[in-house]
C-alpha positions in Angstrom: 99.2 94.5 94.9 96.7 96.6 92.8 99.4 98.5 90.3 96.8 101.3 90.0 97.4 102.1 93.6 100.6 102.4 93.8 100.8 105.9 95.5 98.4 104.6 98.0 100.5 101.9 98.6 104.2 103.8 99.3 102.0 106.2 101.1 100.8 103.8 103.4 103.7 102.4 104.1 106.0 105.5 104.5 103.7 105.4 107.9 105.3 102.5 109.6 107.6 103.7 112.5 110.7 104.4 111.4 110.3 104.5 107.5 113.2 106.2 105.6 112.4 105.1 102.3 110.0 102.3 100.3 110.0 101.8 96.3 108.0 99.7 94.3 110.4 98.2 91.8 110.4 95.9 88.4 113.8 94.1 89.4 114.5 92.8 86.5 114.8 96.3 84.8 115.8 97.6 87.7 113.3 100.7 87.4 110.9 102.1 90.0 107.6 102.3 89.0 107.0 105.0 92.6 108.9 106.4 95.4 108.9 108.2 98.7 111.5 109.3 100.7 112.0 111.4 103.9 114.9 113.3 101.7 117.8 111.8 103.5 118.2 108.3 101.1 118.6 108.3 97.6 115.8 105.7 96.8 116.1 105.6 93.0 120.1 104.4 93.5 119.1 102.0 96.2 116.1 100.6 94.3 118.3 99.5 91.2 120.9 98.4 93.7 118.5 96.2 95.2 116.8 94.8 91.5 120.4 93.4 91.4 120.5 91.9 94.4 116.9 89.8 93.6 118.7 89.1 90.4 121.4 87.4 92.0 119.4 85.7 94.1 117.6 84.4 91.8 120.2 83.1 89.5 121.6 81.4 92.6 118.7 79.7 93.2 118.5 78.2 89.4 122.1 77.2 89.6 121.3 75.5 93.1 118.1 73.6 91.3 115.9 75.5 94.6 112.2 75.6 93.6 110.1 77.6 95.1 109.5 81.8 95.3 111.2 84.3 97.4 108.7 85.9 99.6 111.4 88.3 101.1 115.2 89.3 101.4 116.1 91.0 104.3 119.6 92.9 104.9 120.5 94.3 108.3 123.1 97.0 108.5 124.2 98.8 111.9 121.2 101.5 112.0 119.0 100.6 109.2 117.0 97.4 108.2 116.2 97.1 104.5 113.1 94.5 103.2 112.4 93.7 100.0 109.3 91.5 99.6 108.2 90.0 96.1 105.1 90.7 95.0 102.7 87.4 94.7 100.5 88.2 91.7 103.5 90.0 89.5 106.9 88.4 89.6 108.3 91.2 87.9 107.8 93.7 91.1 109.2 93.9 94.2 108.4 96.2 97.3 111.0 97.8 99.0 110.9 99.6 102.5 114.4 101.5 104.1 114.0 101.4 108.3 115.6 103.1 110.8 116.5 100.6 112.7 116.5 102.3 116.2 113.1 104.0 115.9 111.6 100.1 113.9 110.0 97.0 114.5 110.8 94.4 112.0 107.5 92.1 113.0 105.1 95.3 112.4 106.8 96.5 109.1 107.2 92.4 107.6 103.3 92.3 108.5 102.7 95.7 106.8 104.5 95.0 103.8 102.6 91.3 103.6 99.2 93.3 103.5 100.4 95.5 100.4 101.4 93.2 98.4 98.6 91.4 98.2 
């Protein structure tokens, strides 16, 4: 992911079907570095919600002794599906997309979101 393209980036991706929200984030601050929203989601709250939730998955994974990177987390909820994929080149970032997940398709948006961040 080019960090000088961010806007490009959430732009793009506020295209796939179905897109509520999308962040990129620095987990471990917990800060966005860029949003977009359709107005409806309060991505700021659920960006440093998520930064927490990579933290704790990556403190379970030192406990556990796990080597290896995350490449994504994904959390399913009645009418939404949220991804957060890791960014390759900048461990510090993540890339998080909101879906509806009536109007989605998880395969198109995990390939999207692949593309972006690299």
């Amino acid at each position: 992911m080019n960090i000088n393209n961010i806007e490009n980036i959430l732009n793009d991706i506020m295209d796939i079907n179905g897109a509520i929200a999308t962040a990129v984030i620095d987990w471990k601050s917990g800060m966005a570095l860029g949003v977009r929203s359709n107005g409806n989601f309060d991505i700021e709250l659920a960006s440093a919600g998520n930064a927490e939730v990579i933290k704790a998955k990556m403190a379970t994974m030192q406990s556990l002794g796990l080597s290896g990177n995350i490449k994504d987390i994904l959390i399913t909820l009645d009418t939404q599906l949220h991804i957060i994929t890791l960014v390759p080149n900048n461990e510090d970032l993540a890339l998080y997309l909101a879906l509806d997940g009536t109007k989605s398709n998880l395969a198109l948006a995990r390939a999207k979101l692949k593309v972006a961040v690299a």
